[in-house]
N, C-alpha and C positions, 0 to 999 in steps of 0.2 A: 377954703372950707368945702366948695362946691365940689371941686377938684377932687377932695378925698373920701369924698361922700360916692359918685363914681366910681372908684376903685374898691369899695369897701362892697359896694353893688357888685361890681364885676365880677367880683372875690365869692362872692358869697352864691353869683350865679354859678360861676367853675365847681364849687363846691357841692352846690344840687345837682350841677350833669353827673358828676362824677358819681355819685349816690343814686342817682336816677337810674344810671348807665349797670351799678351795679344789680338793682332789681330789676334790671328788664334783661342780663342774660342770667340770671339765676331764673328769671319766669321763663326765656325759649330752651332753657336746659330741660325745664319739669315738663315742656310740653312736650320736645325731642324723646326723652326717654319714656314718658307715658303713652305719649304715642303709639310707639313702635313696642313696646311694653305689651298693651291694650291689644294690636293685635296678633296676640299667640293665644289669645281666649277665645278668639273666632273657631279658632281648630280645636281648642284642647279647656275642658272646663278649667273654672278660676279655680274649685272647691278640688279637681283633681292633681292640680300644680302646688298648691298649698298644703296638702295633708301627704304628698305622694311623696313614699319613702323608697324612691328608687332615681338615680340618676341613669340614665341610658339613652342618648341621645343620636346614637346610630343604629340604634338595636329596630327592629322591624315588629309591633309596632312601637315608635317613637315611646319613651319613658321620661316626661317634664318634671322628676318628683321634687319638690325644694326643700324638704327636711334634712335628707344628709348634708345640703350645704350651709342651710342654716345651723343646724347645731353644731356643726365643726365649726363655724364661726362662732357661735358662743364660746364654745370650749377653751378653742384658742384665747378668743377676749378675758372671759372669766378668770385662766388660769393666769395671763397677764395683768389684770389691776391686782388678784390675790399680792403677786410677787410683788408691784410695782407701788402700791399705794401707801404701803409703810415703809417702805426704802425712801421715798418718796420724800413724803411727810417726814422721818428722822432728819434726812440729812435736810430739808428745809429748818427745821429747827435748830439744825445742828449750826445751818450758816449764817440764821440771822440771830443765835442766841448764845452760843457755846461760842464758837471759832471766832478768834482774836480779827481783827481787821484786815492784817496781814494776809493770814489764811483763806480767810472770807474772800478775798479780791485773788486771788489763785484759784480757787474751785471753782467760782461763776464762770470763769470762762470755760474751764473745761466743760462743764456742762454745754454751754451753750455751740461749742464746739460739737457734744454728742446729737445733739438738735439737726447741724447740719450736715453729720456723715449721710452719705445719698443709701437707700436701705438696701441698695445690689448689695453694698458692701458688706451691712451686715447678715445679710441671706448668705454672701460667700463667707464668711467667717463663721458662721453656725453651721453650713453644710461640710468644713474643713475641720472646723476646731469641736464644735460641740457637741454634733451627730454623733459621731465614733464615739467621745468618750462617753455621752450617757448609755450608749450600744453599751459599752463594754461596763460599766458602771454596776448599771440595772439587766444587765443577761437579757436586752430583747434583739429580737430577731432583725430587726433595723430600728435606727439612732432616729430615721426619721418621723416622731410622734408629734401629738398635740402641743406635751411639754417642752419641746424643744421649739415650738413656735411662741408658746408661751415666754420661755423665758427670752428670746427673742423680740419678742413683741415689749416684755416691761421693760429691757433696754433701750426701746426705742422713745417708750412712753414717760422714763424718767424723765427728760429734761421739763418737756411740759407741766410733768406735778410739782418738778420741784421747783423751779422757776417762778409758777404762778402761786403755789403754796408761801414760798419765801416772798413775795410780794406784799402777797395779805398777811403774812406774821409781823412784817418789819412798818407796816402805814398803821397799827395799833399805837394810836396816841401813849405817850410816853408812861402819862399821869395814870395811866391805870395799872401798868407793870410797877411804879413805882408804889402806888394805892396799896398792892398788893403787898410787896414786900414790907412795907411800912407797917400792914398788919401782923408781921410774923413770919408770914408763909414764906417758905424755903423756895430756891430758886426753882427745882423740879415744880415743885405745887404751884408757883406761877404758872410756870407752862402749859400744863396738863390742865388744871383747871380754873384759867385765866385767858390766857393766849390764845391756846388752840381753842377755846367757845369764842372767843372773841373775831374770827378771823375763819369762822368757819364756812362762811360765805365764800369767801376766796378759794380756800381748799377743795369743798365743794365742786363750784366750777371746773377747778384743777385737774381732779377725778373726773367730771363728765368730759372734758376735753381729752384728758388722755385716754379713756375711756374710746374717746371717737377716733383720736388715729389709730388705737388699738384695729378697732375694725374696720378700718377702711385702709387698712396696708397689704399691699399687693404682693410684691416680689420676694419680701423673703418669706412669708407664709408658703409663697410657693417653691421656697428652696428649699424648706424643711419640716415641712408636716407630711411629704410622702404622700397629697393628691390621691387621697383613697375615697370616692364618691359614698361611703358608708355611713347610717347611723352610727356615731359611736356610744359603747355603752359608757356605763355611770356606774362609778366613777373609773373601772377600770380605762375608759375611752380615753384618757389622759394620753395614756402611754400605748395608744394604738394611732396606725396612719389616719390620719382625716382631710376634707379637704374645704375650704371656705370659699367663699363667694364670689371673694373677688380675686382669687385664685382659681376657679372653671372662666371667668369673664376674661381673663387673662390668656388661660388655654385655649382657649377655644375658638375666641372671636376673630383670630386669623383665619382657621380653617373653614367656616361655615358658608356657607354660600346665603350671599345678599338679600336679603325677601322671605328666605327660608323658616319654616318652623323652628328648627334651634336657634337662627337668626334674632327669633322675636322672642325664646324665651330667655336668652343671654340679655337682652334691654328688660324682661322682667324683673330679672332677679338684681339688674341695677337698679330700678325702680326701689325693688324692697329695699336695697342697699340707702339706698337717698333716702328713702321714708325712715327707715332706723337712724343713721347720722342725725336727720333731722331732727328725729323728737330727742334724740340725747341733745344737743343741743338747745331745745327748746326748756328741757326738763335743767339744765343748766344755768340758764338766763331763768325759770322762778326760781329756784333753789337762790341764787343770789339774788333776787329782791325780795325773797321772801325774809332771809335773813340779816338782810341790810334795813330792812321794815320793822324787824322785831327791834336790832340793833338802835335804829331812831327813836322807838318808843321807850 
């Protein structure tokens, strides 16, 4: 008894280092990049990097502006859940409610196969297969737009919605699907107004997680949004080049010289990167306990 009472200790120590271990380099990450973040405001105001609608980081003098790279990171994001959240959501419904068993255990994998394609590959397949043909589609003057990061990006983001969506649809106690139909209600009218409130928690989540690889993917935004440092307009900016955030972090961070002014505003705009991630995920974890709370009462 003594014996396993030691091992259960042991066990449970291994279990807080490794928990421990994970918030102490998620804290030297936030200092690493605020750090170095913090000082490019020595040189250049906070309030002029924040509001400054010009990227120009060779230009004479120095131009820090962060709105063209933020809103092109919106845009891209934006137009990716548009795409992503009801394809998403359908085929989660489709595999834990419609598709026979057979089927169901076919599709999961592929999915989760699309999870782990590495995203060069899809950057190369959107700069080969999809640029030209939305070029030639919609008559613009290059394939490389917003939209085409967009529709990029909801491929990447499906598996996570749908994944975590069909999760929460299928751990819905049985007796309430059955509640319903026993009242009458046809199998769509479960769904829609049974299942999906019931499991909207999960969903939820599903959306802010994909949501969050949405904008923190790197290499194929950079294969095919055309890297144009610009405001884009509204709504026209769709279908004009843009460039995000973590596509200048990308470019740029080889060439800049160490210490340097562009050096520190490249860890700024990671900074803003991490603060954004962050509260979608934060804003992710209340949305499901807010509805997992209602859910209990």
């Amino acid at each position: 008894m003594l014996k396993m009472r030691y091992k259960e200790n042991a066990i449970e120590t291994l279990l807080f280092l490794a928990s421990a271990v994970t918030v102490l380099i998620l804290f030297l990450l936030c200092i690493f990049l605020f750090r170095e973040g913090i000082s490019l405001f020595h040189e250049v105001s906070f309030i002029d990097f924040i509001t400054g609608t010009a990227w120009y980081p060779t230009a004479d003098p120095h131009k820090f502006g962060l709105l063209p790279l933020l809103f092109g990171s919106l845009i891209v994001t934006a137009g990716a859940i548009i795409i992503s959240v009801p394809l998403g959501i359908a085929c989660a419904v489709y595999i834990s409610e419609l598709a026979t068993p057979r089927v169901a255990e076919i599709l999961k994998p592929f999915i989760e196969i699309l999870a782990g394609i590495p995203s060069v590959v899809y950057g190369f397949f959107g700069l080969v297969v999809l640029v030209p043909r939305l070029q030639n589609f919609l008559n613009l003057s290059t394939g490389q737009t917003a939209l085409t990061g967009s529709v990029m990006l909801a491929v990447m983001a499906l598996p996570t919605i749908i994944s975590i969506s069909e999760d929460a649809i299928s751990s819905i106690p049985s007796y309430i699907k059955e509640g319903s139909l026993a009242l009458g209600a046809t199998k769509w009218q479960t769904i829609y107004k049974v299942l999906l409130p019931a499991a909207i928690s999960g969903i939820s989540a599903a959306v802010m997680l994909g949501m969050g690889r949405a904008i923190g993917e790197t290499m194929t935004v950079m294969m095919v949004t055309g890297n144009s440092a610009v405001i884009p307009g509204f709504p026209s900016g769709i279908l004009e080049p843009v460039r995000t955030m973590t596509a200048t972090i990308a470019l740029e961070m080889g060439e800049v010289p160490q210490g340097s002014e562009h050096f520190h505003a490249l860890f700024a705009i990671s900074s803003v990167l991490f603060i954004m991630t962050f509260l979608i995920n934060l804003i992710a974890d209340f949305i499901k306990k807010k509805y997992r709370f209602k859910e209990a009462i």
